[in-house]
C-alpha positions in Angstrom: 31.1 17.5 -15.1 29.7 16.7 -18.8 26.0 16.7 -18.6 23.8 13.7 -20.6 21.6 15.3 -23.3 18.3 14.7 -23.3 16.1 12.5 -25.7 13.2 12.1 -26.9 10.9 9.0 -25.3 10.3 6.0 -27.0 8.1 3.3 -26.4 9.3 -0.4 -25.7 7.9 -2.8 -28.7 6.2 -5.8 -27.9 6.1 -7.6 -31.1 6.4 -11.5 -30.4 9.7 -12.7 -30.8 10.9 -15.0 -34.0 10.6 -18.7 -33.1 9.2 -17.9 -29.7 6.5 -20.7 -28.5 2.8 -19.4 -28.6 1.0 -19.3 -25.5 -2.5 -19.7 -25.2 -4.2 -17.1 -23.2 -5.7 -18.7 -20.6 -8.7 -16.6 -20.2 -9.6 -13.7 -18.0 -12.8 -14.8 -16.9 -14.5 -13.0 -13.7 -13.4 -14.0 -9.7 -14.9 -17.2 -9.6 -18.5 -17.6 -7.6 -17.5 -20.1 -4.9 -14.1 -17.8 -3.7 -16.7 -15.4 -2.5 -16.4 -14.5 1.2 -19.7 -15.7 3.2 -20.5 -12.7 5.7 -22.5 -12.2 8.9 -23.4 -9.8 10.9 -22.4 -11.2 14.5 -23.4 -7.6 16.1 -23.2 -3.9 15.1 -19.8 -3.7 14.2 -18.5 -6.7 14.8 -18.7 -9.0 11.4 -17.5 -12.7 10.4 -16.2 -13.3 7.3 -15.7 -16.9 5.7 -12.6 -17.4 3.0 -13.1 -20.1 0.6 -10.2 -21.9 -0.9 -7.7 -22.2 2.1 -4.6 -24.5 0.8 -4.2 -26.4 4.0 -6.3 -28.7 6.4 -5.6 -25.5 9.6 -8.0 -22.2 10.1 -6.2 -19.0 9.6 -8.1 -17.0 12.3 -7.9 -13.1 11.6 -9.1 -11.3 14.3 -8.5 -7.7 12.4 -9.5 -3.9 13.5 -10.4 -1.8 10.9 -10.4 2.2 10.9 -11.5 3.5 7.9 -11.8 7.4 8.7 -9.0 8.0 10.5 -5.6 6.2 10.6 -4.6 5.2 14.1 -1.8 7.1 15.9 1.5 5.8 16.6 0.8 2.5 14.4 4.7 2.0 14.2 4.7 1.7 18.3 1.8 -0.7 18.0 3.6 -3.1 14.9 6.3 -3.3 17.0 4.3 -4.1 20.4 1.8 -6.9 19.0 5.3 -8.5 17.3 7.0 -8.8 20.7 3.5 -9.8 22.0 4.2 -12.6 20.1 7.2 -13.7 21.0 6.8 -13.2 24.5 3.4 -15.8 23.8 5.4 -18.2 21.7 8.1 -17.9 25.2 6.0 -18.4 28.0 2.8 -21.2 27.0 0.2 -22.1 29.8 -2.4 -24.7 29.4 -5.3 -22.1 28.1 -2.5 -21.5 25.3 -3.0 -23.3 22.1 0.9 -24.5 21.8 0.9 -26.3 19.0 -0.4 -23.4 16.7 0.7 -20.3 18.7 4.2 -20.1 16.7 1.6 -18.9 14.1 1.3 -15.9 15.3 1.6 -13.0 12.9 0.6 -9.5 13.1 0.2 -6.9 10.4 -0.3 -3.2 11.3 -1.3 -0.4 8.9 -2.8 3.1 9.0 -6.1 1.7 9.1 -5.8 -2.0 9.9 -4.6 -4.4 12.9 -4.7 -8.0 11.8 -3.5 -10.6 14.7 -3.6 -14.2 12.9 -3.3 -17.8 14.0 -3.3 -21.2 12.1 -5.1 -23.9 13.8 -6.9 -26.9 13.5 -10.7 -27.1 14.0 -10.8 -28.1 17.1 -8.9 -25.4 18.5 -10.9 -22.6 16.2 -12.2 -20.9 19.3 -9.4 -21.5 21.6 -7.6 -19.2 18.9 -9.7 -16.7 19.0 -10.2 -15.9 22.5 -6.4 -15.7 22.7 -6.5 -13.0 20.1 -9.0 -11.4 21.9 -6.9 -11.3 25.1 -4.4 -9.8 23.2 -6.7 -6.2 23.1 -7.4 -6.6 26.7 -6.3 -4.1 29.2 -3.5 -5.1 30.8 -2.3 -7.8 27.5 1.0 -5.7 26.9 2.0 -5.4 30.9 4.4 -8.1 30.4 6.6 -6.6 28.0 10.0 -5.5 28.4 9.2 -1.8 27.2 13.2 -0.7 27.5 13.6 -3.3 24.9 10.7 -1.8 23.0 11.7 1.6 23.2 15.5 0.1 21.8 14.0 -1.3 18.8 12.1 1.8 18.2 15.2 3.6 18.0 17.3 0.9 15.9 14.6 1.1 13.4 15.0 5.2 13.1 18.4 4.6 12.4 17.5 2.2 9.7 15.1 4.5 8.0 17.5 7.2 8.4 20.3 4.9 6.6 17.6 3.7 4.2 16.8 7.2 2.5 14.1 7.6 4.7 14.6 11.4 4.4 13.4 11.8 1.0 10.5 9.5 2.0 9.0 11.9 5.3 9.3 15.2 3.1 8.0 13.3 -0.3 5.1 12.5 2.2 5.1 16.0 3.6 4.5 17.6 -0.1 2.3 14.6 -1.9 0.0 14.5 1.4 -0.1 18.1 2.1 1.1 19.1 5.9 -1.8 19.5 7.5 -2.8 15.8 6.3 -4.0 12.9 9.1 -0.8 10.3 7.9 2.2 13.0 8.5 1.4 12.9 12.3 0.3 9.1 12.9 3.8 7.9 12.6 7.1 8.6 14.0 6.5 10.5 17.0 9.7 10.5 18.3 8.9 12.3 21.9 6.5 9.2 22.3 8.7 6.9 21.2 11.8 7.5 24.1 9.6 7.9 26.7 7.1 4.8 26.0 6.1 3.6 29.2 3.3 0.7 30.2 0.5 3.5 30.2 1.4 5.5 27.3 1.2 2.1 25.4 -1.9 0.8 27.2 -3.2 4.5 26.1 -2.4 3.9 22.5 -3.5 0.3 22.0 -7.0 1.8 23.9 -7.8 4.4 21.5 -6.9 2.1 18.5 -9.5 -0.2 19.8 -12.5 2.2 20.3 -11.9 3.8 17.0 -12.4 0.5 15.5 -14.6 -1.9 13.8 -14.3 -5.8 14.5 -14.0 -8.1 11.4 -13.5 -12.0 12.1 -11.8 -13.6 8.8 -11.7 -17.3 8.6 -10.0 -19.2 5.7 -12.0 -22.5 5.7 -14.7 -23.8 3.0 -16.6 -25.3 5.2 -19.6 -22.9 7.1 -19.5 -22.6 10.6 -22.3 -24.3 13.0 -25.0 -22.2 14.3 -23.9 -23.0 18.2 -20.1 -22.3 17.0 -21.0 -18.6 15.7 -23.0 -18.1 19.1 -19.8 -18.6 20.9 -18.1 -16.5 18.5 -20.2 -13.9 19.1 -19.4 -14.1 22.4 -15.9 -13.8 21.9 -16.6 -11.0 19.5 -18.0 -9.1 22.5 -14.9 -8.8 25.1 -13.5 -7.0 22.1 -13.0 -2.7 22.8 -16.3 -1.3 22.9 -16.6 0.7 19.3 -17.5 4.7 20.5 -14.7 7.0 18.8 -15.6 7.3 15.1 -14.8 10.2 13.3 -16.5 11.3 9.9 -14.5 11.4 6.6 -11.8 14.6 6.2 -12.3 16.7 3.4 -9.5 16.7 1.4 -7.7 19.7 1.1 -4.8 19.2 -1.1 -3.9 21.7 -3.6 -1.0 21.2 -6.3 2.0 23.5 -6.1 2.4 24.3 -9.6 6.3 24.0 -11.7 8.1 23.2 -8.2 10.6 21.2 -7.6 12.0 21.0 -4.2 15.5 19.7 -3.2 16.9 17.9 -0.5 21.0 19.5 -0.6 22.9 16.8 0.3 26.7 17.7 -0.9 28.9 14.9 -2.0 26.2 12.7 -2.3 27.3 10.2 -5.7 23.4 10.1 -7.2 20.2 11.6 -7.3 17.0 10.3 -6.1 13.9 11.2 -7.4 10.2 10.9 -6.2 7.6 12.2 -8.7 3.8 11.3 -8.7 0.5 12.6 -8.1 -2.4 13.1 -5.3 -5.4 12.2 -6.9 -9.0 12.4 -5.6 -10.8 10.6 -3.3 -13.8 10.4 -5.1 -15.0 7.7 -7.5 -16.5 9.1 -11.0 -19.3 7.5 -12.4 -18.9 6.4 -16.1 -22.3 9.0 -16.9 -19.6 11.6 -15.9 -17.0 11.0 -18.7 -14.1 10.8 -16.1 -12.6 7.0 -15.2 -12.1 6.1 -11.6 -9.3 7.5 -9.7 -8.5 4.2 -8.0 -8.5 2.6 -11.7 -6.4 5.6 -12.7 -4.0 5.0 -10.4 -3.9 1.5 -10.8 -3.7 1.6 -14.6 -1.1 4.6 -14.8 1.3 2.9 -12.5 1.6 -0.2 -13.9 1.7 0.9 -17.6 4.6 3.4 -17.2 6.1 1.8 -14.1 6.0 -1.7 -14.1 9.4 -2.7 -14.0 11.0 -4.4 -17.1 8.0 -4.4 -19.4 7.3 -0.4 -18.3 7.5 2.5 -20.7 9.8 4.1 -17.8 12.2 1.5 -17.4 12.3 0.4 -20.8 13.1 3.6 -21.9 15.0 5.4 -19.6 17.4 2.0 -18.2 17.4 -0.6 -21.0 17.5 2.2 -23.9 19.4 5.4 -22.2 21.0 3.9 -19.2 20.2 6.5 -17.1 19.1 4.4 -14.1 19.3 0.7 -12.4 15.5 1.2 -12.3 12.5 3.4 -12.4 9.0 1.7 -11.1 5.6 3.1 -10.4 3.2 2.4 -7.3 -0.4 2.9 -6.7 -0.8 3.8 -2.7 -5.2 3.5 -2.7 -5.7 3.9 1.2 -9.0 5.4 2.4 -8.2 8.7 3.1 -5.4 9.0 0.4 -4.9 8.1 -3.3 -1.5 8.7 -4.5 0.2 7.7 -7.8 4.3 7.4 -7.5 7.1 6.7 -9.5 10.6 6.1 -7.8 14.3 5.7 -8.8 17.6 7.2 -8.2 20.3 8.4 -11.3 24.1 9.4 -11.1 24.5 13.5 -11.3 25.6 13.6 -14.5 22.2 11.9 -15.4 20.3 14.5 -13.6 18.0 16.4 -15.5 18.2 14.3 -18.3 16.5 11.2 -16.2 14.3 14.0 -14.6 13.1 15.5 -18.3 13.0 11.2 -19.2 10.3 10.9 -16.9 8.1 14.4 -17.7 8.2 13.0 -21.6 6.6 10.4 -21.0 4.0 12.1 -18.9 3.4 14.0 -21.9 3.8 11.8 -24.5 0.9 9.3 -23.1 -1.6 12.1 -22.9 -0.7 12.4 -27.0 -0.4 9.4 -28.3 -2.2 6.6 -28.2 -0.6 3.2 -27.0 -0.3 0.4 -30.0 -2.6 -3.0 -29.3 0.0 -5.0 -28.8 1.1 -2.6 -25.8 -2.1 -2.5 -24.3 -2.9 -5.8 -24.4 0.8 -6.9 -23.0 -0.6 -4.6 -19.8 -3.9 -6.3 -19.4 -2.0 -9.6 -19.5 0.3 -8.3 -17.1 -2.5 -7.4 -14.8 -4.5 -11.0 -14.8 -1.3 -12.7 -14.7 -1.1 -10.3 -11.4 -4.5 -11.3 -10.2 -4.3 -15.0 -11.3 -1.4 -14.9 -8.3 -3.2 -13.2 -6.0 -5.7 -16.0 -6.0 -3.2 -18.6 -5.7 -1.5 -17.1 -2.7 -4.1 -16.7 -0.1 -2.2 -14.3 2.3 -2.3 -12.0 -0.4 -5.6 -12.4 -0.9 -6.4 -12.1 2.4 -4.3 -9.2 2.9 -6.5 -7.4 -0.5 -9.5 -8.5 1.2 -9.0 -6.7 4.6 -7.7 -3.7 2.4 -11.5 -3.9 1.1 -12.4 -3.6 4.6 -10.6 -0.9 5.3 -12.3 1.1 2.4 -15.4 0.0 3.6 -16.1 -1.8 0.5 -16.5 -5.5 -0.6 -15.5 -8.5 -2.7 -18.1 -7.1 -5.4 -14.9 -3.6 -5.3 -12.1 -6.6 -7.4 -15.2 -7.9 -9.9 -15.9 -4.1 -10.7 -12.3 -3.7 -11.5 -11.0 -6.4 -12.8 -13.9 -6.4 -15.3 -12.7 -2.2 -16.2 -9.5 -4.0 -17.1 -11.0 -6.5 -19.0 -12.6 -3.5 -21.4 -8.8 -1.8 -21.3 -7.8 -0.1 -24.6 -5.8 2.5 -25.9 -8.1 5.3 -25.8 -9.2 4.6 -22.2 -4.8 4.7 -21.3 -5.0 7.9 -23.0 -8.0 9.7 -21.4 -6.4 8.2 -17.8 -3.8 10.1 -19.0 -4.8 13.3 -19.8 -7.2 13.2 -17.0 -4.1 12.9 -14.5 -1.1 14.0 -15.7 -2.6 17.4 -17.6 -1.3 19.0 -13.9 2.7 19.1 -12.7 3.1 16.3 -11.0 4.6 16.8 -7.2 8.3 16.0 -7.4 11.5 15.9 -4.6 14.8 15.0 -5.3 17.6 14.2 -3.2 20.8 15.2 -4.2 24.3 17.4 -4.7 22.6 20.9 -5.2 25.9 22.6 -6.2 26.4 20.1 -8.6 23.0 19.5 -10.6 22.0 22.5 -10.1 23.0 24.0 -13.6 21.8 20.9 -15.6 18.3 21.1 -13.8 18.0 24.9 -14.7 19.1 24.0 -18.3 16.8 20.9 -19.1 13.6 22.2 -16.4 14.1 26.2 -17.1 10.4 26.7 -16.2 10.5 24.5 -12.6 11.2 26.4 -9.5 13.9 25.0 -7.5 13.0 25.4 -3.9 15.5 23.6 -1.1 13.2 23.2 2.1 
């Protein structure tokens, strides 16, 4: 096998194009005043938030259960139940059922949120929400078919398992750190095959006492004194709030020039996961250092952002060592971790591998050209200008706020830190990031690449886990 050599990285241009039309910035003023969510405090941790700017003449009702110091276990069983919760709702309507809206249903499930949503129409605003109420009720998923459940479970393993999910559970493994909550809140396969009525009562309890009670409704108009009352009301058949935890320390420490190897022989490419655990903590501009969530925001998008990234500019459109290279900020409240993705043929090895490392390097060095910057910043309110036009997605930001315990005030802060974005603050990101080895896992054929990545990496340790 003949080897690629390596390069050294460039920089994609962005000087505008001859005869191209000039567009007119259109501004990138601050989140408007009247898309502010209204809160209320209906009750010690249960809240209401009101959503200006809804699109259509209907509610969407979030009834969403927030988490933010620890992540709740098994959240893949309880995705999968609240979905076939609401089927089996949209199946079988009785007359307390609000028909004509409950083929809204939708459910989202994180580490540290549960959203149940409806769409309705004023008049059926709390009819809605007591049914997502009775969802969290004792006995709500009693009705299942739990063979079925414990099927699906299964089917989706296999997916993951077809999908490349192992590189994914040991990139988690080494980014997180072992001992870290998120390794053991998912995939419990032991739980999964024997998942009975009571294990799955058991699971949906303790998600609801570890939890906080946030009532989101898109509408612009306010809600009536005598309809928040009953709200309230509502609010309080919810689980009764009494298993908090305080925040883990985070005890993550880098592993140095290591790169650790999935073997899997024969395989035809080689995928890479390379990135960066970053801390938890926010620094104050007195201390010199910019934020991490900023950082990690800022770093992935400039280097990873698809077409208009230094990564994939570079190392697809220029070299052709990949179909694509992207970067991804994952900010969850116990975890802020900075990743960049994408899979090379074997030949490409090392040289996509030393690609990538470059340009780690090279941004802490030199500084980006205006033109670069300010094609990122663009990017960015173009970004945010969509987020406010979709509302699920802003919606879906918002309970992310939430679930950092933080509010509406978080996207002003940072969309004004983008607003001040130059050169000088990409490079001290930079430096303040990627002066460490990042964490890096490859899957691939050991035998094969294994003489290119000694060439082209002769300082990295190749472990094979």
């Amino acid at each position: 096998m003949t080897f690629t050599p390596v390069q050294s990285p460039e920089p994609p241009s962005f000087k505008p194009l001859i005869n191209a039309p000039i567009v007119e910035s259109s501004g990138s003023s601050l989140v408007e005043h009247h898309l502010v969510p209204q809160v209320s405090v209906l009750a010690p941790f249960h809240l209401l938030h009101i959503l200006p700017g809804r699109l259509s003449t209907l509610n969407r009702i979030h009834l969403v259960a927030v988490s933010p110091n620890q992540p709740y276990q098994d959240a893949d069983i309880l995705a999968k139940a609240f979905t076939e919760k609401g089927l089996w709702l949209a199946n079988k309507p009785s007359a307390k059922t609000p028909f004509n809206c409950i083929e809204s249903f939708n459910s989202q499930v994180s580490l540290h949120s549960v959203t149940l949503t409806l769409a309705c129409p004023d008049d059926q605003l709390e009819t809605a929400l007591s049914l997502l109420v009775d969802i969290w009720s004792t006995d709500s998923f009693s009705d299942l078919d739990i063979a079925k459940l414990r099927r699906q479970l299964a089917l989706d393993k296999h997916i993951n398992a077809f999908n490349g999910n192992e590189i994914e559970k040991l990139w988690a493994e080494k980014i997180l750190g072992q001992t870290h909550p998120y390794n053991g809140a998912l995939n419990n396969e032991a739980q999964q095959k024997t998942l009975t009525h009571q294990s799955l009562e058991k699971i949906a309890h303790q998600a609801g006492i570890q939890s906080q009670w946030h009532l989101i409704i898109e509408r612009d108009a306010s809600i009536e004194p005598q309809q928040k009352t009953v709200i309230a009301a509502q609010m309080k058949r919810l689980p009764v709030p009494s298993s908090f935890s305080e925040p883990k320390l985070d005890s993550f420490k880098p592993y140095g020039k290591t790169l650790y190897v999935i073997d899997a022989p024969g395989s035809v490419q080689t995928q890479v996961r390379l990135g960066y655990h970053l801390p938890l903590q926010a620094h104050s501009s007195d201390s010199g250092q910019i934020d991490s969530t900023f950082s990690c925001e800022l770093l992935s998008r400039w280097l990873g952002r698809s077409f208009s990234g230094r990564l994939y500019y570079d190392l697809r459109e220029r070299r052709g060592l990949t179909y694509g290279i992207y970067g991804r900020c994952f900010d969850n409240p116990m975890a802020t971790i900075l990743k960049y993705y994408g899979s090379t043929q074997l030949q490409h090895t090392g040289a996509f591998i030393k690609g990538i490392l470059d340009h780690l390097q090279l941004a802490q060095t030199e500084l980006a050209e205006d033109d670069e910057v300010k094609a990122l910043a663009d990017y960015y309110q173009n970004q945010f200008n969509l987020m406010f036009d979709d509302p699920a997605h802003r919606t879906a930001r918002y309970i992310q706020l939430l679930s950092k315990q933080q509010d509406w005030q978080a996207i002003v802060n940072q969309q004004a830190q983008w607003q001040r974005l130059n050169s000088l603050t990409l490079q001290q990101a930079a430096q303040q990031v990627f002066h460490a080895p990042p964490v890096m896992v490859i899957r691939g054929d050991l035998d094969k690449i294994k003489p290119d990545l000694q060439e082209k990496l002769p300082d990295w340790h190749i472990v094979t886990p």
